[in-house]
N, CA, C and O atoms as a GROMACS GRO file, in nm:
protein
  368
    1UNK      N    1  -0.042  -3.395  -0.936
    1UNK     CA    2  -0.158  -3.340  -0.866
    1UNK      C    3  -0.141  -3.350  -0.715
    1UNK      O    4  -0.182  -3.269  -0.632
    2UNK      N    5  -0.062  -3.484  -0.689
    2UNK     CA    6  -0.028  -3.512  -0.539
    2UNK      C    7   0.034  -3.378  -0.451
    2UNK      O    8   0.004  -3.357  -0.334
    3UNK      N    9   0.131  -3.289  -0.538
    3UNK     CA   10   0.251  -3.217  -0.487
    3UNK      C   11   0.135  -3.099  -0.488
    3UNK      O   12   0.112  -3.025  -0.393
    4UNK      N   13   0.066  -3.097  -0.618
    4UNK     CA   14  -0.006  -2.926  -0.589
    4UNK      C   15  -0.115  -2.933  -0.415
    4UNK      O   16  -0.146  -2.835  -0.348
    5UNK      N   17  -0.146  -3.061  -0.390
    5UNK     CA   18  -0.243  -3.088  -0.315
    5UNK      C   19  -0.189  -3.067  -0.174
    5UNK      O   20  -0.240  -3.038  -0.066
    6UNK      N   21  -0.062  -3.093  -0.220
    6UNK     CA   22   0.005  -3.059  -0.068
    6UNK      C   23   0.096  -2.964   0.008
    6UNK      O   24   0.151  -2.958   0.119
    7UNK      N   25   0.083  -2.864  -0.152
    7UNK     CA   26   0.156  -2.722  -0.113
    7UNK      C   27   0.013  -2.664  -0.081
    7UNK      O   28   0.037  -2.578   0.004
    8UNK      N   29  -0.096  -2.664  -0.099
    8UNK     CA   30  -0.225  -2.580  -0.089
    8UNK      C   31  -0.240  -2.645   0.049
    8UNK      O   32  -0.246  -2.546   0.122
    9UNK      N   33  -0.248  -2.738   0.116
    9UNK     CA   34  -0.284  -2.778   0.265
    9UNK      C   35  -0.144  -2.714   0.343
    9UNK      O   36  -0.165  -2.643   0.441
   10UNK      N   37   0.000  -2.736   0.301
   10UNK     CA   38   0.081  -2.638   0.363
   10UNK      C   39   0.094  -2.536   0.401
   10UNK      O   40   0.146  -2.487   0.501
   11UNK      N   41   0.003  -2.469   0.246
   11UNK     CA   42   0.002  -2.324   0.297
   11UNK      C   43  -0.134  -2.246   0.325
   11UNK      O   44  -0.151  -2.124   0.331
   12UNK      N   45  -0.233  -2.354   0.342
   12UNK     CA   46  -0.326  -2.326   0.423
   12UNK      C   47  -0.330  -2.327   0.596
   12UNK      O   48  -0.403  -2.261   0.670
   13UNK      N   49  -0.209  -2.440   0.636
   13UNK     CA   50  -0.130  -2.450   0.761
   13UNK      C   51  -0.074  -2.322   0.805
   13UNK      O   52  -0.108  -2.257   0.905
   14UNK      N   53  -0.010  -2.300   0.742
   14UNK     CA   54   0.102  -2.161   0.758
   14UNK      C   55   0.032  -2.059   0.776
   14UNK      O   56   0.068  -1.992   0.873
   15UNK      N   57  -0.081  -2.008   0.703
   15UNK     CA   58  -0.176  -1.928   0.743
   15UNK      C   59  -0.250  -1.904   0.817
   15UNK      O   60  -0.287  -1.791   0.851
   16UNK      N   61  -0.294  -2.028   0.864
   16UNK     CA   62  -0.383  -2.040   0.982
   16UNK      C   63  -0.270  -2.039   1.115
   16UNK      O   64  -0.316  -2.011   1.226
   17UNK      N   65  -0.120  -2.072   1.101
   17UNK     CA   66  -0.064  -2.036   1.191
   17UNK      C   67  -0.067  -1.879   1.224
   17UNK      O   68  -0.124  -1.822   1.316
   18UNK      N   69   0.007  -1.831   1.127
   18UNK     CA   70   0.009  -1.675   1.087
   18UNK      C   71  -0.046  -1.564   1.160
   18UNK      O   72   0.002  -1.470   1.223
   19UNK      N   73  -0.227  -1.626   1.116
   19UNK     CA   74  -0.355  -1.554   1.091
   19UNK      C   75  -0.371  -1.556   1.286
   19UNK      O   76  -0.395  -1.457   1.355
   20UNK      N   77  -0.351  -1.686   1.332
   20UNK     CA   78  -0.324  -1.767   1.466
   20UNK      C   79  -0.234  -1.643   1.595
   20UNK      O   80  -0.284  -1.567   1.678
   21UNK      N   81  -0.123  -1.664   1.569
   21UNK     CA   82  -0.025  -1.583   1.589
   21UNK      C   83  -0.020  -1.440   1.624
   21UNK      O   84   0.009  -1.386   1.730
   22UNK      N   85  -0.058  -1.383   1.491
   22UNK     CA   86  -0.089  -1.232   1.520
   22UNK      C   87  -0.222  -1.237   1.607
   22UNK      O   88  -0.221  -1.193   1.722
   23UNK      N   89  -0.318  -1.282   1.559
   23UNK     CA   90  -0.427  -1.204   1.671
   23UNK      C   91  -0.418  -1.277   1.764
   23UNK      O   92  -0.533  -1.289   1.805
   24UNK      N   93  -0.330  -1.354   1.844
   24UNK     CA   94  -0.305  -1.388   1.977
   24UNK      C   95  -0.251  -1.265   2.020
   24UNK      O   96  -0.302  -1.193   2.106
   25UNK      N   97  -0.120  -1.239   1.944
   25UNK     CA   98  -0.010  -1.118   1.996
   25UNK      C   99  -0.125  -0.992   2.031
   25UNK      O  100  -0.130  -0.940   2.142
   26UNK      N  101  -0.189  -0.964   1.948
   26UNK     CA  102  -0.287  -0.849   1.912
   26UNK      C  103  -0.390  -0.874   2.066
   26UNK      O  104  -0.438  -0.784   2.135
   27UNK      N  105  -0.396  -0.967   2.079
   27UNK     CA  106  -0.493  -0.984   2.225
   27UNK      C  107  -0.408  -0.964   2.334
   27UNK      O  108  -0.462  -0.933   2.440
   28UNK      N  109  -0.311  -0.973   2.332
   28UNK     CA  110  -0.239  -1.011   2.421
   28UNK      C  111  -0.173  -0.833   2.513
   28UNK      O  112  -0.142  -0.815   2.631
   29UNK      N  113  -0.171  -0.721   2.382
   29UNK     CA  114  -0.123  -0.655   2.414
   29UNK      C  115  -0.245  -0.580   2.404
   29UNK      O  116  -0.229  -0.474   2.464
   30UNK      N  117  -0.333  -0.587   2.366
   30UNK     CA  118  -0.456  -0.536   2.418
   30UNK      C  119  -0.502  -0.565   2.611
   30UNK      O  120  -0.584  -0.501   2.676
   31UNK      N  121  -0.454  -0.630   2.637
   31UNK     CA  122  -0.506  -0.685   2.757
   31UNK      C  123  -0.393  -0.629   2.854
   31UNK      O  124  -0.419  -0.616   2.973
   32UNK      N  125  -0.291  -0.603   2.812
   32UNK     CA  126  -0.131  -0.545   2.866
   32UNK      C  127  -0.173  -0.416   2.888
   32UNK      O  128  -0.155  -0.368   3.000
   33UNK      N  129  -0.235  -0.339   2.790
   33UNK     CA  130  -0.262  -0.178   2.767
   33UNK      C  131  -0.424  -0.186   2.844
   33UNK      O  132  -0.474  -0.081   2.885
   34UNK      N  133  -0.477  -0.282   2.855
   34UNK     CA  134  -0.613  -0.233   2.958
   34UNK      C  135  -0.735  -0.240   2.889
   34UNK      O  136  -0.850  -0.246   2.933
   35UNK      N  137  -0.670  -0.236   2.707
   35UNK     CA  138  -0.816  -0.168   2.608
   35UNK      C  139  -0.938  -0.271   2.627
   35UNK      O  140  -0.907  -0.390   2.630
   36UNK      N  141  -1.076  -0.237   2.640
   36UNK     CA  142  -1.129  -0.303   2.608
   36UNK      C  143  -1.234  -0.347   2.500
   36UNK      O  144  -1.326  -0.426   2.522
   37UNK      N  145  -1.205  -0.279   2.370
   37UNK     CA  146  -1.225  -0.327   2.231
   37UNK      C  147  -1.154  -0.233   2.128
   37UNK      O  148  -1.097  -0.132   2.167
   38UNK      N  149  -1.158  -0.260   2.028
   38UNK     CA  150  -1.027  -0.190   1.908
   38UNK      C  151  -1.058  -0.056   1.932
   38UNK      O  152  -0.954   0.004   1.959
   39UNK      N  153  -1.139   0.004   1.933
   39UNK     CA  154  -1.170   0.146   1.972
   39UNK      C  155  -1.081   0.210   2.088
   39UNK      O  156  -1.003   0.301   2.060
   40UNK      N  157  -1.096   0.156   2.233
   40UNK     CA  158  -1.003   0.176   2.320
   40UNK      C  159  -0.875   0.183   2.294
   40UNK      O  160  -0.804   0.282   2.311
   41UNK      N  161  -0.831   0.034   2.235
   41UNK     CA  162  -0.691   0.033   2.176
   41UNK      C  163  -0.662   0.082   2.097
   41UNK      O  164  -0.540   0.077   2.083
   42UNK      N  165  -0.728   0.154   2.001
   42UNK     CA  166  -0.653   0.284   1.925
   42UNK      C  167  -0.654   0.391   2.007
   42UNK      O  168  -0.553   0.459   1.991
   43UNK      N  169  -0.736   0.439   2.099
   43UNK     CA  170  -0.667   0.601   2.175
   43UNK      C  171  -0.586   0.540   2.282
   43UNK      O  172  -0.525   0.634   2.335
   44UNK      N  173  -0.553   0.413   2.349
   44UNK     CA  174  -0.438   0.420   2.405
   44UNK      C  175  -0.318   0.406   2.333
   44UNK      O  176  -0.228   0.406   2.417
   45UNK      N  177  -0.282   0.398   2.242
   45UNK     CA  178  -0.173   0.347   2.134
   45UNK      C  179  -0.176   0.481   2.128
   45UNK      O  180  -0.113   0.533   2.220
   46UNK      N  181  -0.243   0.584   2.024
   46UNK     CA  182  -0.224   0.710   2.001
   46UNK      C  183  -0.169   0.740   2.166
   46UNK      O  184  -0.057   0.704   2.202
   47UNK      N  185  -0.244   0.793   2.236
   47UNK     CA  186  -0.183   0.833   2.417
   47UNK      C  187  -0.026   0.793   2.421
   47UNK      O  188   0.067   0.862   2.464
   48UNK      N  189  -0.021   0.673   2.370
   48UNK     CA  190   0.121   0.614   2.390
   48UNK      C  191   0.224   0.664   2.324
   48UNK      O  192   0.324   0.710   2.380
   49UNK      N  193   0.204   0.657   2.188
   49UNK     CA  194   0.290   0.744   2.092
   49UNK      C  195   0.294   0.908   2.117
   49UNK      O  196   0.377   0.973   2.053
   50UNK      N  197   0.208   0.973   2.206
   50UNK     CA  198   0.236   1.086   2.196
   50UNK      C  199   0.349   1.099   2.310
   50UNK      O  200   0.450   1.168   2.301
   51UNK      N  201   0.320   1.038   2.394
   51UNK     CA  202   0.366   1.047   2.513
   51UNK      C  203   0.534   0.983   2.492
   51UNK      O  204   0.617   1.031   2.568
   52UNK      N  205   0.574   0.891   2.405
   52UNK     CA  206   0.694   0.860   2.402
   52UNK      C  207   0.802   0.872   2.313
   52UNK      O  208   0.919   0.837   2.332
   53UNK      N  209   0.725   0.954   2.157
   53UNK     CA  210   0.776   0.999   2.054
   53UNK      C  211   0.698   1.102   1.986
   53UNK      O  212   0.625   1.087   1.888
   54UNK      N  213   0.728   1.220   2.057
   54UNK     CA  214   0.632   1.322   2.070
   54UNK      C  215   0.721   1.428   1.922
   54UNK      O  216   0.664   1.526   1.874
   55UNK      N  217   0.844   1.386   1.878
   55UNK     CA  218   0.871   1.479   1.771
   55UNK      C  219   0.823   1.421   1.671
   55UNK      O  220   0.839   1.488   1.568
   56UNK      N  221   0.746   1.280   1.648
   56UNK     CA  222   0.730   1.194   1.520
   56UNK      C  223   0.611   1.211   1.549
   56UNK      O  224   0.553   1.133   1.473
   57UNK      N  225   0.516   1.274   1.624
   57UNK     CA  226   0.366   1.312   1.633
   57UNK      C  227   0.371   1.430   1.553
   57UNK      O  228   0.325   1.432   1.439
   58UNK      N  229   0.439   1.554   1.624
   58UNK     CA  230   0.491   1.688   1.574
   58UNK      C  231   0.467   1.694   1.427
   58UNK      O  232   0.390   1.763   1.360
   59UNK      N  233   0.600   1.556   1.378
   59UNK     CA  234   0.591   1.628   1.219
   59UNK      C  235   0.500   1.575   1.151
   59UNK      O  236   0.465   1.629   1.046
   60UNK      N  237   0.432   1.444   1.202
   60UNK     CA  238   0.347   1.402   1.098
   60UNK      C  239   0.230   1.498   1.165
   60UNK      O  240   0.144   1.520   1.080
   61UNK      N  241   0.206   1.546   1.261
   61UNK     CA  242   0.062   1.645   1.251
   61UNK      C  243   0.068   1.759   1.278
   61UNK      O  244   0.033   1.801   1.388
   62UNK      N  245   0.123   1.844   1.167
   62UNK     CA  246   0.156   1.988   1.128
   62UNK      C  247   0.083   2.094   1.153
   62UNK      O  248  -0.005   2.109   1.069
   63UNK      N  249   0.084   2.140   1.200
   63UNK     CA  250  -0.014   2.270   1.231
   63UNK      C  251  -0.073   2.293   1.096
   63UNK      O  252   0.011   2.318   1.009
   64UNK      N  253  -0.179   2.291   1.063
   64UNK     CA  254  -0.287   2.368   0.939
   64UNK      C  255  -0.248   2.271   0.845
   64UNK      O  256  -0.180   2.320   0.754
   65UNK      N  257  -0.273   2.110   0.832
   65UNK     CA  258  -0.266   2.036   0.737
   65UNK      C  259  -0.402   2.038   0.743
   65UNK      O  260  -0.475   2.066   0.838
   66UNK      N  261  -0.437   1.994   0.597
   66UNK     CA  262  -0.575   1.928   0.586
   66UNK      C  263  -0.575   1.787   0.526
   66UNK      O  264  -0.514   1.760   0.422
   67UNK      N  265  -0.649   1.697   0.597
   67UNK     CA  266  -0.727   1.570   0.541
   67UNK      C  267  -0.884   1.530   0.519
   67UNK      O  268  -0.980   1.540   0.596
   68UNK      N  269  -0.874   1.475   0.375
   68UNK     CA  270  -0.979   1.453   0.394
   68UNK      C  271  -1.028   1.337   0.466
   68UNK      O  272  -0.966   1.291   0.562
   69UNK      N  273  -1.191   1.261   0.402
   69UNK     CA  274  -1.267   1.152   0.440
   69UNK      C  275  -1.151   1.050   0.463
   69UNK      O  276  -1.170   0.992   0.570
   70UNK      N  277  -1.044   1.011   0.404
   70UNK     CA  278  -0.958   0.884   0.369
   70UNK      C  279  -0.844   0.924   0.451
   70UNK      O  280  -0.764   0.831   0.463
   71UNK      N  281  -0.806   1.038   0.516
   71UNK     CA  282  -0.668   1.079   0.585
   71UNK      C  283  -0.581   1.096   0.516
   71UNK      O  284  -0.466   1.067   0.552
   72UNK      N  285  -0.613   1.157   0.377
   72UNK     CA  286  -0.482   1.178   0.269
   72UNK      C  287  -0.501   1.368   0.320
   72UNK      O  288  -0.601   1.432   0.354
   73UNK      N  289  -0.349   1.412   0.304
   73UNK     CA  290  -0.335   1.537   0.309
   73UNK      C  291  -0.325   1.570   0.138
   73UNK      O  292  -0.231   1.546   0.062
   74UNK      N  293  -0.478   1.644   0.103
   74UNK     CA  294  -0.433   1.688  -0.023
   74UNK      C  295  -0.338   1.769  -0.070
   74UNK      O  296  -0.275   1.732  -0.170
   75UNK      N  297  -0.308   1.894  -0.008
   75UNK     CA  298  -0.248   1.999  -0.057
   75UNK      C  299  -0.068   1.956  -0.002
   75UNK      O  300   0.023   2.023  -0.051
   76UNK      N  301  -0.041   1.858   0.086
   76UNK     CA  302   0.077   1.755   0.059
   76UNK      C  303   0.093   1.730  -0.058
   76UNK      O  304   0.182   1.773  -0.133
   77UNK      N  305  -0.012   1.643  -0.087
   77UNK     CA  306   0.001   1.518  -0.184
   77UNK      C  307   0.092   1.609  -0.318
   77UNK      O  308   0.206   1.580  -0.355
   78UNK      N  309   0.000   1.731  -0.375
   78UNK     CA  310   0.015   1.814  -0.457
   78UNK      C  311   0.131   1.851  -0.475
   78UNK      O  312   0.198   1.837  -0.577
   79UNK      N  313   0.175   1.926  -0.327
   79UNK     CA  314   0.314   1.975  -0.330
   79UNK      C  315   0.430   1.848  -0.360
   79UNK      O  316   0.542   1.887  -0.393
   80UNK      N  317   0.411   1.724  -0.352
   80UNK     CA  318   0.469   1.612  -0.334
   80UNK      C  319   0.492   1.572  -0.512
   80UNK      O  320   0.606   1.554  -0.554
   81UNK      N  321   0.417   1.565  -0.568
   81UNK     CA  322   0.352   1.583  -0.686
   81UNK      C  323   0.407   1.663  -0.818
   81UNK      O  324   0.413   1.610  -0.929
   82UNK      N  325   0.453   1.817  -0.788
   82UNK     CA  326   0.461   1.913  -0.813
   82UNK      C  327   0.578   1.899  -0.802
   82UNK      O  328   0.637   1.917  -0.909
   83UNK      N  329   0.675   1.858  -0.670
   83UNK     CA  330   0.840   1.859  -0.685
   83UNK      C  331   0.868   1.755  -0.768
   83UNK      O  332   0.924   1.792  -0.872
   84UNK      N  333   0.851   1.653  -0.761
   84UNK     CA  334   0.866   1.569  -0.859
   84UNK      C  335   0.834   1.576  -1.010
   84UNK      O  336   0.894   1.496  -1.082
   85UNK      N  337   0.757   1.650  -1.061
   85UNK     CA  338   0.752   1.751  -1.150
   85UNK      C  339   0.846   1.819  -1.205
   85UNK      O  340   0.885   1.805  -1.321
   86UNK      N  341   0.902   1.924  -1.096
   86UNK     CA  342   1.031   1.997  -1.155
   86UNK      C  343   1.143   1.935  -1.110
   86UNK      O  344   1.249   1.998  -1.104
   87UNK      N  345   1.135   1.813  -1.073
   87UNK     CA  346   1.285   1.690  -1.074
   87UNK      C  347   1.304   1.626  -1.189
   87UNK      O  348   1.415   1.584  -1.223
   88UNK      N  349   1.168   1.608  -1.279
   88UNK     CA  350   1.161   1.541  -1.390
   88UNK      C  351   1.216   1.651  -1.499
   88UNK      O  352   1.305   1.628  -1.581
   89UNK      N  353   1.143   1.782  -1.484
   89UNK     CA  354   1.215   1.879  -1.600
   89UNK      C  355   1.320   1.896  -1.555
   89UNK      O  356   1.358   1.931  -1.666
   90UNK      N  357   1.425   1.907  -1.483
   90UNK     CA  358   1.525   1.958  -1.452
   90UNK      C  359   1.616   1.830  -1.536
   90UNK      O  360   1.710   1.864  -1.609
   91UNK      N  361   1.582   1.695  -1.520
   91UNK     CA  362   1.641   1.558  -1.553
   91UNK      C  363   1.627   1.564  -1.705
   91UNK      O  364   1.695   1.492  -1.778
   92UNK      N  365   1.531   1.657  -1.754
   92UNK     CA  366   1.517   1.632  -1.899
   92UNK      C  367   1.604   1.722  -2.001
   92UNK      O  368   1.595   1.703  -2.122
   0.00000   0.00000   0.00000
């Protein structure tokens, strides 16, 4: 019981380092970029990515995709769906 008692306080340690850690980093570069709450820091991050990897914006936002409520592209998903489909009959 001794050993279970003291992997559960270990890795309640480790987590709270973890948990510690990241949202330091997460503040840290919030305060680097200017944002001043998660809202901000998502349109400067977007601003950022467009501005420094502007062909990996390109393909992930395609002219005439649609998403819905959740940001899934249905008529992707489908086509995604659908090839894998005729990969499976072709395999059979």
């Amino acid at each position: 019981m001794e050993g279970a008692l003291l992997g559960a306080k270990a890795f309640g340690i480790a987590t709270g380092i973890v948990f510690g850690c990241a949202g330091l980093g997460m503040w840290i570069v919030g305060k680097a970029v200017g944002a001043q709450d998660p809202e901000d820091f998502a349109v400067k991050m977007r601003q950022q990515l467009v501005t420094t990897m502007p062909k990996l914006v390109g393909s992930v936002n395609r002219p005439g995709r649609t998403v819905d409520g959740f940001g899934f592209d249905g008529e992707g998903v489908e086509e995604w769906v659908e090839g894998l489909e005729r990969e499976d009959e072709r395999a059979t």
